[in-house]
C-alpha positions as CSV (number, residue, x, y, z in Angstrom):
1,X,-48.7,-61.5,12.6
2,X,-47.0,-63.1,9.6
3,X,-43.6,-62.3,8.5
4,X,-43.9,-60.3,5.0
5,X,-41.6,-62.4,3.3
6,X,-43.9,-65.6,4.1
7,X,-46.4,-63.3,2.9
8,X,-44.7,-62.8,-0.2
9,X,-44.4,-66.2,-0.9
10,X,-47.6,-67.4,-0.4
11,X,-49.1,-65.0,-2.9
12,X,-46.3,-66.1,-5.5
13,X,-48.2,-69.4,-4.7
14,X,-51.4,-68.5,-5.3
15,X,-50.8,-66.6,-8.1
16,X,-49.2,-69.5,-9.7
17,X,-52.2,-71.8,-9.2
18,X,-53.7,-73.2,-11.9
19,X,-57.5,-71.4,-11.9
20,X,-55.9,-68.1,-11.9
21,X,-53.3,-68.5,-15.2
22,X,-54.8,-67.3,-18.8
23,X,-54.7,-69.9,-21.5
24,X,-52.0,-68.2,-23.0
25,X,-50.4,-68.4,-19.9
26,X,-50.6,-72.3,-20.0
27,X,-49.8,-72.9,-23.3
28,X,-46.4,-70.7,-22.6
29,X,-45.6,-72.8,-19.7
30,X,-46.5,-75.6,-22.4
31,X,-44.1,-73.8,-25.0
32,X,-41.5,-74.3,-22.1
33,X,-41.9,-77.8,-21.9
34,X,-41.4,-78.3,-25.2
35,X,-38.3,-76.2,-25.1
36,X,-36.9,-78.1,-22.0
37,X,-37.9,-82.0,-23.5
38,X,-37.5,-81.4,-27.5
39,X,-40.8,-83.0,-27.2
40,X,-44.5,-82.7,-25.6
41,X,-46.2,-85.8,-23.2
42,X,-47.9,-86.5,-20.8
43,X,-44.4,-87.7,-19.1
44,X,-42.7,-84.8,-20.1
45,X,-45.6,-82.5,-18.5
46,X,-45.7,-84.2,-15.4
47,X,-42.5,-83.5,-14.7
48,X,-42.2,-80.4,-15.0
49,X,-42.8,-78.3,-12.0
50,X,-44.0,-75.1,-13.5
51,X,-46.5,-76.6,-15.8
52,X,-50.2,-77.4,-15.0
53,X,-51.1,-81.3,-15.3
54,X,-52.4,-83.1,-18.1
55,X,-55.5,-83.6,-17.0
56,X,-55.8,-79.7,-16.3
57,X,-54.3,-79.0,-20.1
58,X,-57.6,-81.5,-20.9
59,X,-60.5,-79.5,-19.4
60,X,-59.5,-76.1,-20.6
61,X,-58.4,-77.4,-24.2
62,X,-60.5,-80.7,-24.8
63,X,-57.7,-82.3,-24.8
64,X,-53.5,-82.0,-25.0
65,X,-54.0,-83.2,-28.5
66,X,-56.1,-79.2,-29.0
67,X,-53.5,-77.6,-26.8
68,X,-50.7,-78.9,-29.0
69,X,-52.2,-77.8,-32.3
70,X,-52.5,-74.4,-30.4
71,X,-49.3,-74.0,-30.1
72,X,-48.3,-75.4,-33.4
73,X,-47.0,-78.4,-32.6
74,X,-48.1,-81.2,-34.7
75,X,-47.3,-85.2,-33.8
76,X,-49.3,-87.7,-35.6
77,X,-46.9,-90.1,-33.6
78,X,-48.8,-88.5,-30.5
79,X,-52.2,-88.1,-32.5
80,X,-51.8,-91.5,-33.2
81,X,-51.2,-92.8,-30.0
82,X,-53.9,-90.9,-28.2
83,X,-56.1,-92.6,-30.8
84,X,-55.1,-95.9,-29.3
85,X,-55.2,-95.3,-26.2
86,X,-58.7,-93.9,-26.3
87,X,-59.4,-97.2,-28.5
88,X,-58.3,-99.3,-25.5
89,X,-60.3,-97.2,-23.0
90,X,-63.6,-97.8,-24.8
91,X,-62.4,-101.1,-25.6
92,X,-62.0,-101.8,-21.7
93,X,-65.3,-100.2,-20.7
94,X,-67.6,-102.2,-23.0
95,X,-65.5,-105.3,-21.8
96,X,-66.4,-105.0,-18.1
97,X,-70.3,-103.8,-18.5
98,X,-70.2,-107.1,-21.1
99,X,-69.1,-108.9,-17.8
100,X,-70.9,-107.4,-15.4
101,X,-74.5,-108.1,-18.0
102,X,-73.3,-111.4,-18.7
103,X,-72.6,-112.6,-14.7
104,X,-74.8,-109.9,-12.8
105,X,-75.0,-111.8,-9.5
106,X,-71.0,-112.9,-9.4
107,X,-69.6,-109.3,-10.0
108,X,-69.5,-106.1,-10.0
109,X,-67.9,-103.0,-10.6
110,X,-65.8,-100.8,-7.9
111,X,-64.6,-97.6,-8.8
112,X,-61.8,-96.0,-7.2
113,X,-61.2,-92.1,-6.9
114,X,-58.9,-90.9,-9.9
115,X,-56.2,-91.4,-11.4
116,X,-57.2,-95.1,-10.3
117,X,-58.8,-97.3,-12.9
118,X,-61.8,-99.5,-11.8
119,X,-61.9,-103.0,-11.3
120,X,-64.1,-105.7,-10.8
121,X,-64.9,-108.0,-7.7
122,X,-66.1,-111.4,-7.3
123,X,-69.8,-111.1,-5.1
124,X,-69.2,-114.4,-3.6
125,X,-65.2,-114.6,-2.5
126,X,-64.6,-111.0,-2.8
127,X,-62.0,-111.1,-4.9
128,X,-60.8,-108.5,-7.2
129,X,-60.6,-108.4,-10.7
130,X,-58.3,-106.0,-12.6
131,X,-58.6,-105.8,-16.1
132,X,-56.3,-104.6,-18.4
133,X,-56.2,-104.7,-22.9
134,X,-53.0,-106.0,-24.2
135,X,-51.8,-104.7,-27.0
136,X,-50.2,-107.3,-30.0
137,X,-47.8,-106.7,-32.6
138,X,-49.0,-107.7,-36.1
């Protein structure tokens, strides 16, 4: 037998989980981000308790740049951003199957579970190979 006020909790819990909240319900606890911060990110998501992740805010929306608009918040500082960052992402992909096509027998790709990015490693002395895109200032 449980005690009814660990009960109690536990279905506050569940209840709170992210499958079982609308999408207005997420795009309020959104609302209350932006409240809290002055300002919507990934950063400023994260660390707020009540708020589903970013990643979460992604699959339902296609994206937090769609779950912004939703609300009515409008950054081309953030749109613009994204846009880079994306840029860097593809960038970074087509720079390590060009490796991996160019030296077939000498590497190959490992990917990690998520939030980890992949990474390369050397065949012959397994050693591995991060790779990252620098950005440069005009």
């Amino acid at each position: 037998m449980i005690k009814a006020e660990l009960f109690e909790r536990a279905q506050a819990i569940l209840a709170n989980a992210t499958r079982h909240l609308t999408n207005d319900q997420m795009l309020e606890r959104l609302k209350q981000v932006l409240k809290a911060h002055g300002a919507l990110g990934s950063k400023a998501i994260r660390s707020s308790r009540g708020c589903p992740g970013t990643a979460t805010y992604c699959t339902r929306f296609g994206g937090l740049l769609r779950a912004y608009a939703l609300l009515g918040y409008d950054s081309q500082e953030k749109a613009a951003a994204l846009a880079r960052r994306q840029r860097s992402m593809l960038l970074r992909g087509e720079l390590i199957k060009t490796l991996i096509e160019r030296f077939p027998d000498r590497l190959r790709e490992i990917i990690p579970p998520a939030p980890h990015r992949s990474f390369l490693k050397d065949r012959r002395s397994g050693l591995l190979i991060e790779v990252r895109i620098a950005k440069t200032e005009p």
